[in-house]
C-alpha positions in Angstrom: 0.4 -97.7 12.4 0.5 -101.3 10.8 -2.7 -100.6 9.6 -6.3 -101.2 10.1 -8.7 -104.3 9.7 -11.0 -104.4 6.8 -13.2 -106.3 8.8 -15.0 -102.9 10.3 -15.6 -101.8 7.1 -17.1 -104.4 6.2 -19.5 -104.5 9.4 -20.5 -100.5 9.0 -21.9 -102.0 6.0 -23.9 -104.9 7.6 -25.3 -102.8 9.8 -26.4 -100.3 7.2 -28.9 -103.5 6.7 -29.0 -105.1 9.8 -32.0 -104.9 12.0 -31.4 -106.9 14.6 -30.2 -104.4 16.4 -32.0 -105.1 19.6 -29.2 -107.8 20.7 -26.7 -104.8 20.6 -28.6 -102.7 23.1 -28.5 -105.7 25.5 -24.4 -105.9 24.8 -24.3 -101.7 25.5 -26.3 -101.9 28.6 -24.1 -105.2 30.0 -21.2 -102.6 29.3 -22.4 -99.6 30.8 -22.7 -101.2 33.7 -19.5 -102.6 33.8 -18.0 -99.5 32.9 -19.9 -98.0 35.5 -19.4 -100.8 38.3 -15.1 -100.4 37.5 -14.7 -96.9 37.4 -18.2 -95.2 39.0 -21.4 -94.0 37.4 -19.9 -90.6 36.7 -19.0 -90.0 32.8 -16.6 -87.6 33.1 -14.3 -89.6 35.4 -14.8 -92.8 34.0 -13.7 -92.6 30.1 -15.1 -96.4 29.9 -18.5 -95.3 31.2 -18.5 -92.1 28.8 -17.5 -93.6 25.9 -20.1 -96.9 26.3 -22.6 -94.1 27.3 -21.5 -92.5 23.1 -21.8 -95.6 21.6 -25.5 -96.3 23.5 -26.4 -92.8 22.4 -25.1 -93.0 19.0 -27.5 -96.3 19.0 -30.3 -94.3 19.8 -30.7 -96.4 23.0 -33.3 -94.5 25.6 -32.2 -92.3 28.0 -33.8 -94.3 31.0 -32.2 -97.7 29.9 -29.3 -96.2 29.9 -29.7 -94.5 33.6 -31.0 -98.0 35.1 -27.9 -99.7 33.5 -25.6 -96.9 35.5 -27.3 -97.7 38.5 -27.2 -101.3 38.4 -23.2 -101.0 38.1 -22.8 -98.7 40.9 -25.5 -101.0 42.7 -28.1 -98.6 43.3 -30.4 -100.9 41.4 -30.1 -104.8 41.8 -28.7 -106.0 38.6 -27.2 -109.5 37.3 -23.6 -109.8 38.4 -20.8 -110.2 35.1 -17.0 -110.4 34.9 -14.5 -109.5 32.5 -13.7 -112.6 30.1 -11.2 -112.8 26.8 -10.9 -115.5 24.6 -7.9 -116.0 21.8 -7.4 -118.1 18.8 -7.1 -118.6 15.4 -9.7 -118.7 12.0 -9.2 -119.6 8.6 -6.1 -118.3 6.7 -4.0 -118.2 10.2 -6.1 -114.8 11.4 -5.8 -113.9 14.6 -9.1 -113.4 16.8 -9.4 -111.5 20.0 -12.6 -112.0 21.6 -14.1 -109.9 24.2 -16.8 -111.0 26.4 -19.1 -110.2 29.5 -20.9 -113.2 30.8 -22.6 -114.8 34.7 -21.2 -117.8 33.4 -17.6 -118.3 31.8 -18.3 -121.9 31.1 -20.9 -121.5 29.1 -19.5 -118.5 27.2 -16.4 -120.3 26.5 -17.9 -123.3 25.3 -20.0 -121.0 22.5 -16.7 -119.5 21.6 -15.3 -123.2 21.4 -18.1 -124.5 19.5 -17.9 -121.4 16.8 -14.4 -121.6 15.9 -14.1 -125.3 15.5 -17.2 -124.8 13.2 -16.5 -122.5 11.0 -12.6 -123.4 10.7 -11.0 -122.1 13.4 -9.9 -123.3 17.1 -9.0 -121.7 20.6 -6.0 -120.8 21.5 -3.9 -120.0 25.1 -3.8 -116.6 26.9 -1.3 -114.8 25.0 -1.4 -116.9 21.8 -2.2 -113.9 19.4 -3.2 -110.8 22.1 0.7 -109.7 21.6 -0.3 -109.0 18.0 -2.3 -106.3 19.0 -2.4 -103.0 20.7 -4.9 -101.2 22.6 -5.8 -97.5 20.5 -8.7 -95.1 20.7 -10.2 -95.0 17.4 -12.5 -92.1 15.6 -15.1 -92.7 12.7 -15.9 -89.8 10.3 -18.0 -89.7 7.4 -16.0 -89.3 4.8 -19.3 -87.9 2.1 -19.4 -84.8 4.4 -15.5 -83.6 4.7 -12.9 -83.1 2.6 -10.2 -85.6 3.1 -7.3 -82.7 3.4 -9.7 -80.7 6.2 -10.5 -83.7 8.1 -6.6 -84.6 8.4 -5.6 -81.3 9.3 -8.1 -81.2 11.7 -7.3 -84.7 13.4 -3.5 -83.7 13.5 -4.6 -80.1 15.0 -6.7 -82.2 17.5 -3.7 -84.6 18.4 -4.3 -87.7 16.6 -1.5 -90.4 16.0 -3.2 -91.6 13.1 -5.5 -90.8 10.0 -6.6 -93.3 6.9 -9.1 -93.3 4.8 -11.6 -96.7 4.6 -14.1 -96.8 2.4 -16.8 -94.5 3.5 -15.3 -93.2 6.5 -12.0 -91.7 8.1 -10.6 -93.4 10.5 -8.8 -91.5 13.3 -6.4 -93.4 15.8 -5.3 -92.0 19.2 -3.7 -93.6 22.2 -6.6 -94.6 24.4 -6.6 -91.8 26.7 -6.6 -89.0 24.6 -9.3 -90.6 22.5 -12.1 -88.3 24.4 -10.1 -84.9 24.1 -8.9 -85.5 20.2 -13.4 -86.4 19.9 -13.9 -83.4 21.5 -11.6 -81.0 19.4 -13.2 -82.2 16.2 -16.5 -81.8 17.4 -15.4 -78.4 18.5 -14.5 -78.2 14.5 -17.6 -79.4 13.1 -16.5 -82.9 12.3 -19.3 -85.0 14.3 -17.7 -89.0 15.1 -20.3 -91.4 13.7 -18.6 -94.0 16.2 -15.8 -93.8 18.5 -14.4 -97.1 20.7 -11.0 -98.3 22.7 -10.0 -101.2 20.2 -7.4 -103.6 19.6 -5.7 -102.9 16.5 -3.6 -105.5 14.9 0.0 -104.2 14.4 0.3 -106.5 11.0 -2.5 -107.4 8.4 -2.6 -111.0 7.0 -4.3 -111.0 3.3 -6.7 -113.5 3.0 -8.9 -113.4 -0.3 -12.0 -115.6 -1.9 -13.3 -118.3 -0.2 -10.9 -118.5 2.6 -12.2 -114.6 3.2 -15.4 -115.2 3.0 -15.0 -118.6 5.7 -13.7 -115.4 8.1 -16.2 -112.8 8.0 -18.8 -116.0 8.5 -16.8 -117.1 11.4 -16.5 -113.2 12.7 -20.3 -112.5 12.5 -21.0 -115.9 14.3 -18.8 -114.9 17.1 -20.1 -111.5 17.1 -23.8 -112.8 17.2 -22.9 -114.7 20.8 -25.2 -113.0 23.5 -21.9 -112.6 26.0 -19.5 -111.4 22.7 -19.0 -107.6 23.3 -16.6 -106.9 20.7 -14.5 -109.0 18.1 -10.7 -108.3 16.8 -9.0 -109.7 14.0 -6.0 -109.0 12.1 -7.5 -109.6 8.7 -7.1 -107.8 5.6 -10.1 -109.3 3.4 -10.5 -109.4 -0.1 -13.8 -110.4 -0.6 -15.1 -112.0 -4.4 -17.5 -109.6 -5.9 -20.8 -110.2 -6.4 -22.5 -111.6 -9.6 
């Protein structure tokens, strides 16, 4: 693996002191029921739907909101109607953004996206600008202050991982996506509990980008994240952030 992007560090810390956390349980349910209009409101046939259904869980989302969100995806419940929608360009320092979206209205979600990367030093670019700088990977989160870092390995290499690194406060475990769910399982089976687990884009190469120009990213990263329709961000960033006086 190339490597991994600082830039989810960096948000398992923001979130640690972020309590606007009711926008994210509008962005789980709009992809539960996706996940669960694509593939059918059974979790253990749809990978999509089980692994939205983690994350929702994981965000301590009620069990009923996330039943009603099933049903409005398989249609048993009327339910606003979404599609599928990704946006790529370029921010400050020449990193590349993947931007995921759900949205009723595609014209309207991409002029927010516009808007926020000519702001904040960035611009759009054409389908298949920067998406080839990616890959598509199951990734793992473990708490690194409750395991060893030798056990955890040995147990994500037992389980079938492809990858293991250390990141601050956590272990990272990568898997091609559709093993993600059975390497989870395993370490669960071991006593290593995922704090998070997700299909992500990955970047296959970092850029470095330090100081100010670092700090003009993660600005232009949160504000795209913060977008109602955004479901999920990628970059290829490796950011060096000024310490605080």
């Amino acid at each position: 693996m190339a490597g991994h992007s600082k830039w989810k560090q960096i948000k398992h810390y923001k979130a640690a002191a972020d309590a606007k956390r009711g926008a994210q349980f509008t962005k789980l349910i709009r992809e539960i029921t996706m996940a669960a209009k694509l593939g059918g409101g059974d979790p253990d046939g749809n990978p999509r739907l089980r692994t939205a259904i983690d994350t929702a869980k994981a965000a301590s989302m009620p069990k009923d909101n996330i039943e009603r969100a099933i049903k409005k995806g398989t249609g048993e419940l009327e339910g606003v109607e979404y599609s599928e929608v990704t946006y790529e360009g370029y921010g400050p320092g020449g990193v590349a953004i993947l931007i995921f979206a759900l949205t009723d209205n595609a014209n309207r979600t991409v002029a927010e996206v516009r808007h926020k990367l000519s702001r904040f030093g960035g611009n759009l670019g054409a389908a298949n600008s920067v998406s080839w700088m990616f890959e598509r990977k199951g990734q793992i989160y473990l708490d690194s202050s409750k395991h060893r870092e030798d056990d955890a390995l040995e147990a994500a290499l037992d389980a079938g991982a492809q990858d293991f690194v250390v990141e601050g406060e956590q272990y990272v475990v990568t898997t091609e996506p559709a093993d993600m769910h059975a390497v989870k399982s395993a370490l669960e089976a071991k006593g290593f509990e995922a704090t998070e687990s997700e299909i992500a884009s990955v970047p296959k190469n970092m850029v470095h980008v330090e100081g100010k120009t670092a700090e003009s990213v993660v600005t232009l990263l949160e504000e795209l994240e913060d977008l109602d329709d955004v479901q999920k961000v990628a970059a290829n960033c490796d950011l060096e952030l000024e310490a605080a006086t």
